[in-house]
C-alpha positions in Angstrom: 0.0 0.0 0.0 1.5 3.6 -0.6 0.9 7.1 0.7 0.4 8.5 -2.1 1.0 12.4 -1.9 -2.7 14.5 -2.5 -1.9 17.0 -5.6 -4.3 20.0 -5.4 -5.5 22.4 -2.9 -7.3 22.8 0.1 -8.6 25.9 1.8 -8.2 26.8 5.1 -10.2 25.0 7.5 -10.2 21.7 5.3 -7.3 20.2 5.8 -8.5 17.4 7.7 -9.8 16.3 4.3 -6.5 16.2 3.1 -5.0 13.7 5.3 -8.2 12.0 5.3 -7.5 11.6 1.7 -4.0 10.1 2.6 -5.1 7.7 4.7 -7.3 6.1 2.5 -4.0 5.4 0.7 -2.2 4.5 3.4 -4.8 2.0 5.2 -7.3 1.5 2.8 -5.6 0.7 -0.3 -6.3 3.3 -2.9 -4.6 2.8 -6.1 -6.0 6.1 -7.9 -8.3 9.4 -6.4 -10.1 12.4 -6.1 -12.1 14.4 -4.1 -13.7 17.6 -4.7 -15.7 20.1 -2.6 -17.5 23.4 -3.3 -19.3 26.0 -0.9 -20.8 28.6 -2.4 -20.4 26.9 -5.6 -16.3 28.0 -5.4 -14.3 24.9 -4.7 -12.3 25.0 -1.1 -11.7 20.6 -1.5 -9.6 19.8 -5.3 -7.2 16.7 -4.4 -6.0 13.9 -6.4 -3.0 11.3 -6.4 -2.3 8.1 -6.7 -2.0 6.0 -10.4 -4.4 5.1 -13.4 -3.5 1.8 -13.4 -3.1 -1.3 -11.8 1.5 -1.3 -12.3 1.2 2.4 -11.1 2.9 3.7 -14.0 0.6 6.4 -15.1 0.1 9.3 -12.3 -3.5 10.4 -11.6 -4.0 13.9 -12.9 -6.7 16.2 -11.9 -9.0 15.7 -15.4 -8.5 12.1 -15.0 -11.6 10.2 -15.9 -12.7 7.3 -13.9 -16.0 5.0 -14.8 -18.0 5.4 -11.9 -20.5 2.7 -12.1 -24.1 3.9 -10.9 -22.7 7.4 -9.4 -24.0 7.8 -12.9 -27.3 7.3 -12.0 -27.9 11.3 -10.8 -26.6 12.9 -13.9 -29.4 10.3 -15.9 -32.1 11.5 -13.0 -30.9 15.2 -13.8 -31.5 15.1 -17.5 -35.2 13.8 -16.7 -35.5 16.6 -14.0 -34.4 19.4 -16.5 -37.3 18.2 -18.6 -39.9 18.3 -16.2 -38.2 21.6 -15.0 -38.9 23.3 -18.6 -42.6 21.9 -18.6 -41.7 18.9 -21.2 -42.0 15.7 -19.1 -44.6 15.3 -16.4 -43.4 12.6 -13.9 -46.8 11.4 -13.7 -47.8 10.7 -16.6 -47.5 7.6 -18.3 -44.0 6.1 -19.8 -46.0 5.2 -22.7 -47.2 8.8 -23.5 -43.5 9.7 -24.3 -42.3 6.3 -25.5 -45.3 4.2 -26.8 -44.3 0.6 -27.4 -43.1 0.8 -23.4 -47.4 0.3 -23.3 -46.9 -4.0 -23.9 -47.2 -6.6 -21.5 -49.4 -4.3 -19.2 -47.2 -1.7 -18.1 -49.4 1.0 -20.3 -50.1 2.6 -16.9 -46.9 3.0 -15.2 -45.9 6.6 -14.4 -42.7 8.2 -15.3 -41.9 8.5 -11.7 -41.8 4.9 -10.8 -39.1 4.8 -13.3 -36.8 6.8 -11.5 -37.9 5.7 -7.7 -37.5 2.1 -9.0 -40.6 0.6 -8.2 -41.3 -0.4 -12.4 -40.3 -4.4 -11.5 -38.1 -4.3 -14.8 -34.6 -5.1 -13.1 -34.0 -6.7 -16.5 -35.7 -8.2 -19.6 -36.8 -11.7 -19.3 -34.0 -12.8 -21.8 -30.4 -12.6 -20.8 -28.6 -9.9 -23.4 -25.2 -11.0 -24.5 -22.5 -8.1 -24.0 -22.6 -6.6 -27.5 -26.4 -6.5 -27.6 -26.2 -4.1 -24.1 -24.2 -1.6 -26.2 -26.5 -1.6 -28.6 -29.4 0.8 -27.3 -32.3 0.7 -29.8 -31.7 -3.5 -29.0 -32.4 -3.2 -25.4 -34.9 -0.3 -25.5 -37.3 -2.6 -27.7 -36.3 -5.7 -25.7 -37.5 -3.8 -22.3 -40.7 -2.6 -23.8 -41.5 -5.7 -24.6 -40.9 -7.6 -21.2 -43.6 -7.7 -19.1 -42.3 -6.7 -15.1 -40.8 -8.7 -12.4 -43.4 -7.4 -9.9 -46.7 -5.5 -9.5 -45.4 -1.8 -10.7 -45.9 0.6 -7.8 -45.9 -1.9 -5.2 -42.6 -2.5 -4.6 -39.1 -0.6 -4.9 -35.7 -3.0 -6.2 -32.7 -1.4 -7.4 -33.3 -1.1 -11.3 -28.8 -1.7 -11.2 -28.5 -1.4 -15.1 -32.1 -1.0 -16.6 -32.4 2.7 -15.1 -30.4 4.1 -17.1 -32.2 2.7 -20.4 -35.5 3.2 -19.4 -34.7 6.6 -18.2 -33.1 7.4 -20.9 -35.3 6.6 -23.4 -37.9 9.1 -22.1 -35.1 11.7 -22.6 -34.0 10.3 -26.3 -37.9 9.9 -27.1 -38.9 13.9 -25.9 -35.4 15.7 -27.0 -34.3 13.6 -30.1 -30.9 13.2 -28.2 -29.6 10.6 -26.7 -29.3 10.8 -23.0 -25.0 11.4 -22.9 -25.7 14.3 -25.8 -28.7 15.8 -24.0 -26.3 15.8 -20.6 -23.1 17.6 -22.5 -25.2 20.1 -24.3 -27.6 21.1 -21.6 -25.5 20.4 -18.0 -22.3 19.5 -18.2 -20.8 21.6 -21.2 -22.0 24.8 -20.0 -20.8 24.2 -16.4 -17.4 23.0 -18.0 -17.7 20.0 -16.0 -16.1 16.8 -17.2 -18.6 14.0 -16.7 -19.5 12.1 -19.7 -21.7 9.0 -20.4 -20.9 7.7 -24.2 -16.6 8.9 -23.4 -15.8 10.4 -27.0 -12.2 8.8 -28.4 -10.5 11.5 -27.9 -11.1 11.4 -24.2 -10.2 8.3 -23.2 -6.7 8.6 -23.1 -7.6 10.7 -19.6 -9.3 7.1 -18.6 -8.2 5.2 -15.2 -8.3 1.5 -15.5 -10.6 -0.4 -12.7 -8.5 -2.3 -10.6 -10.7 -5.3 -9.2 -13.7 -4.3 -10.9 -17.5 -6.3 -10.8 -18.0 -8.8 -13.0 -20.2 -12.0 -13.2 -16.6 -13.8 -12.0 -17.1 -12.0 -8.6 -20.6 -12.4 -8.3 -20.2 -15.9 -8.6 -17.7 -16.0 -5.3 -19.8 -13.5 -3.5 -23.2 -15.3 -3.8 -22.3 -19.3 -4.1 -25.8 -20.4 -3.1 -27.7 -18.0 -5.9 -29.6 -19.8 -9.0 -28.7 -20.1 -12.5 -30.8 -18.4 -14.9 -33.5 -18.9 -16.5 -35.4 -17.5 -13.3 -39.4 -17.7 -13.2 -40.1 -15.6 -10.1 -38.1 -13.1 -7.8 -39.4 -15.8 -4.9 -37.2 -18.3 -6.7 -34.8 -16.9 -4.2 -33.1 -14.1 -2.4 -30.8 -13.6 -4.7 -32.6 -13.4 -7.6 -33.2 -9.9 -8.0 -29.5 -9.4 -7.8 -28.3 -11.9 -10.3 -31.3 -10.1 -12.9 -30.1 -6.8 -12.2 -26.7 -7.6 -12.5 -26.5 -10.6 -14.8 -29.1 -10.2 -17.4 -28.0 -7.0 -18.6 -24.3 -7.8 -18.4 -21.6 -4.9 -19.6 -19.0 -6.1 -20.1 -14.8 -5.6 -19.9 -15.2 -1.8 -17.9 -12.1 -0.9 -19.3 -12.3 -1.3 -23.1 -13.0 1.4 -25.7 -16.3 -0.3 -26.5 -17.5 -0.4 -23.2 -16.2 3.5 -22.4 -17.8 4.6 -26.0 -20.9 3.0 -25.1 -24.1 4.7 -23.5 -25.2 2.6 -20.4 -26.4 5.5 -18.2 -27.1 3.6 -15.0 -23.4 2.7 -15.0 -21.0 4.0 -17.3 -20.7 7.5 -16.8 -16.8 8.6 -16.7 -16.2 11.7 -14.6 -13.5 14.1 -13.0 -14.4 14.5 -9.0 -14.1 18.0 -10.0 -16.2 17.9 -12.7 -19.4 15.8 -10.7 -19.0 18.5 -7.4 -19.2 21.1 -10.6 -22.8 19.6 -11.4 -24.0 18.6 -7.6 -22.7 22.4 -6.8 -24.9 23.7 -9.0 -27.4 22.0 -8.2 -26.9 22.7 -4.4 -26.8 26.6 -5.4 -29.7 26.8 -7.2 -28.3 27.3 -11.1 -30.1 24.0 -13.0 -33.5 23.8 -11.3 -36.2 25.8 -9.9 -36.8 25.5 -5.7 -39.7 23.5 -6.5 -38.1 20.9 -8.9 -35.7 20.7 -6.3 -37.7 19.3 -3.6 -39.4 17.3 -5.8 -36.0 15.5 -6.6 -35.3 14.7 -2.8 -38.8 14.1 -1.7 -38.9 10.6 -0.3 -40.7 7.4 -2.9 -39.8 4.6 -0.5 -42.9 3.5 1.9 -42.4 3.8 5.9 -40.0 0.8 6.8 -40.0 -0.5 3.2 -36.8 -2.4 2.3 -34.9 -2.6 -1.2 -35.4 -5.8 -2.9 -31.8 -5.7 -4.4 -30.2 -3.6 -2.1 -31.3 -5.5 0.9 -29.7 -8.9 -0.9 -26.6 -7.0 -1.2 -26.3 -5.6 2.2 -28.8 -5.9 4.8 -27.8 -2.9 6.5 -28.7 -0.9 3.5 -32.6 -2.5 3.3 -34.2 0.3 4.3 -32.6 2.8 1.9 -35.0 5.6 1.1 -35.3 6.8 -2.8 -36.4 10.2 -4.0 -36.5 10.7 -7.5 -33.0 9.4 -9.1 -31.2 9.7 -5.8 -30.2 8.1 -2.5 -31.8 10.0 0.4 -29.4 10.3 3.0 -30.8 7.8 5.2 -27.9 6.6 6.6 -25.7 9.9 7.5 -23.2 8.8 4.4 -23.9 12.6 2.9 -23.1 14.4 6.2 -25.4 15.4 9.1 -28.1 17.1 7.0 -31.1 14.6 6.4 -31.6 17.1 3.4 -28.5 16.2 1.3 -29.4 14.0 -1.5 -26.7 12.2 -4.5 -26.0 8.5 -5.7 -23.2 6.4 -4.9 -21.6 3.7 -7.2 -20.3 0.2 -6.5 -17.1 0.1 -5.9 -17.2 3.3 -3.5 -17.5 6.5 -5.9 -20.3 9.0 -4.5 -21.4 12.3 -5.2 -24.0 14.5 -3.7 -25.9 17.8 -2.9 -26.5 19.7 0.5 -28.7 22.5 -0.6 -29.1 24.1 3.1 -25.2 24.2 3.1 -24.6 25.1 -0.7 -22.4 22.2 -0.7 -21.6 19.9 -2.9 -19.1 16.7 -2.8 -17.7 13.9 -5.1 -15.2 11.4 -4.5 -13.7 9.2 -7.7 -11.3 6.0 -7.5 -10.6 2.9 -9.5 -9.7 0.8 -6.6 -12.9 -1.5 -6.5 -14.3 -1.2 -2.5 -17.3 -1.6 -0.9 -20.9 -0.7 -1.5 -22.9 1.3 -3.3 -24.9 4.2 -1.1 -21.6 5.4 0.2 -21.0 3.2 2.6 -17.7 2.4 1.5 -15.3 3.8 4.6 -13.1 5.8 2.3 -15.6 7.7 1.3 -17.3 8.2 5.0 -13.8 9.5 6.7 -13.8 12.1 3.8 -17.0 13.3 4.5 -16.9 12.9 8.5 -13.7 15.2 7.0 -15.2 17.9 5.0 -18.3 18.7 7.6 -15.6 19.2 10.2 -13.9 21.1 7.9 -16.9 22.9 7.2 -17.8 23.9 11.2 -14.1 25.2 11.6 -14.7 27.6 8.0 -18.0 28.5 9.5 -16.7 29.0 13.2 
């Protein structure tokens, strides 16, 4: 493990986060990093260190681009949101009004909304895709409209892993003509400057960090021994079942190749700068994308009282009861500070981003060492945080 020194800056009052940052080298194993903060929408948090890849022969720079698996997840939910912001997409109306072959095997009634709280039941298509047929989006588009769900829409919430981000997306494609990575650049993250992109052009992706230790179906195997084989019939099969669909049946493939990189899988492929997702979540936080109102609407809760997350809760049990607002993690847990108000997504592998509006702050933390969880849970990620809030009260003091 090494120590790696933190490139960048820290104002005054922050630098706790700074040897926070080092210590996740030091103890926790980080290969290659960033963290970003802004206040105010100015940044007072820009570190990075470490290596790209796995031999440590390529420094980590501050524009390096990391995949951050379903981080990517809030800049989908924030194209939809701009929509409804401009009066184009009403989040309850019906998927079908905007996309209308999503209207087969009875799903002609579920509302937009359930598509980004994840209560649809379509964790995946009822036939597994092979690789090249995921990267191929008018392919899985039809193939989801088609497949009738998993569960009773509405009635449940299961974390939609890898279908969000086509089902989402398609509502964007189907009302703007764009597809959802163009729509983000031209409307949120060109403007802002902000390097987050989801479909990496070529000429970007020499700024790409390898994964080291990254998911794949290898892993899931060794993590969940006792879990079926596919063809499932019924989510009661087992446990595991919504896990293996939501992970298995829409499978991505090699994380690190050009296809995958070039590809538009918006639930999980998005590569971004720290700097460049604390860019979006900071203008978010100060008020510059959405009205007040759409705001609140983003972070108003979708979950039931005491309802538990039928993938989530396979995953980790301590993570059940996660509550969703519309695109994004709640901060149920305290894993976005002490302000029950914050609201982001996090990514497996430990990448997580977020908003806290009441403190016009925003966060992001990038890595291609592959850790634990998914809701920022992952402990580098919490010591940051614990980090910047402290950091925060001495600014503020």
């Amino acid at each position: 493990m090494e120590n790696a020194p933190a490139n960048g800056h820290c104002a005054p009052g922050f630098e706790g986060v700074r040897d926070a940052f080092a210590r996740n080298f030091a103890e926790h194993g980080d290969v290659g990093a960033a963290v970003s903060v802004t206040v105010d929408g100015e940044p007072v948090v820009d570190l990075w260190g470490g290596h790209t890849d796995r031999k440590r022969t390529r420094p980590w720079q501050r524009d390096t681009l990391v995949n951050v698996y379903s981080t990517s997840k809030g800049m989908t939910a924030l194209c939809a949101h701009l929509l409804a912001d401009r009066g184009e997409l009403d989040m309850d109306a019906p998927v079908a009004r905007y996309w209308p072959q999503f209207a087969q095997a009875g799903k002609q009634d579920i509302p937009v909304r359930w598509l980004l709280s994840h209560r649809a039941g379509l964790l995946a298509p009822r036939e597994r895709l092979p690789v090249e047929h995921v990267q191929d989006w008018d392919r899985v588009c039809a193939t989801l409209a088609a497949s009738p769900p998993w569960w009773e829409p509405g009635t449940a919430q299961g974390y939609h892993a890898v279908s969000f981000g086509f089902l989402v997306g398609e509502v964007v494609r189907r009302i703007t003509g764009l597809s959802l990575g163009t729509f983000l650049r031209r409307e949120i993250t060109g403007p802002l400057d902000a390097r987050v992109f989801i479909g990496t052009p070529a000429e970007e992706q020499d700024q790409c960090a390898d994964m080291v230790g990254q998911l794949n179906e290898a892993r899931l195997a060794e993590r969940f021994p006792g879990a079926p084989k596919p063809p499932y019939q019924a989510l009661s099969d087992h446990p595991l079942v919504a896990v293996m669909l939501a992970l298995t049946y829409l499978p991505t493939g090699d994380v690190n190749s050009a296809a995958y990189r070039s590809a538009e899988i918006p639930a999980g492929n998005a590569h971004a700068s720290a700097h460049g997702l604390a860019a979006v979540y900071g203008a978010l936080a100060c008020g510059k994308l959405v009205r007040p109102g759409t705001l609140e609407a983003m972070r108003r809760s979708q979950s039931l009282p005491d309802e538990n997350d039928l993938v989530i809760g396979a995953l980790a049990p301590a993570g059940a009861q996660l509550r969703w607002g519309l695109g994004y993690m709640l901060n149920h847990y305290g894993h976005a500070g002490p302000n029950p108000g914050a609201f982001g997504h996090g990514g497996a592998g430990g990448s997580y981003a977020f908003a806290d509006p009441e403190n016009r702050l925003s966060y992001a933390y990038t890595m291609n060492k592959f850790g634990a969880g998914t809701s920022g849970e992952d402990p580098r990620s919490k010591h940051l945080v614990a980090a910047v809030y402290a950091g925060l009260e001495r600014a503020r003091g």
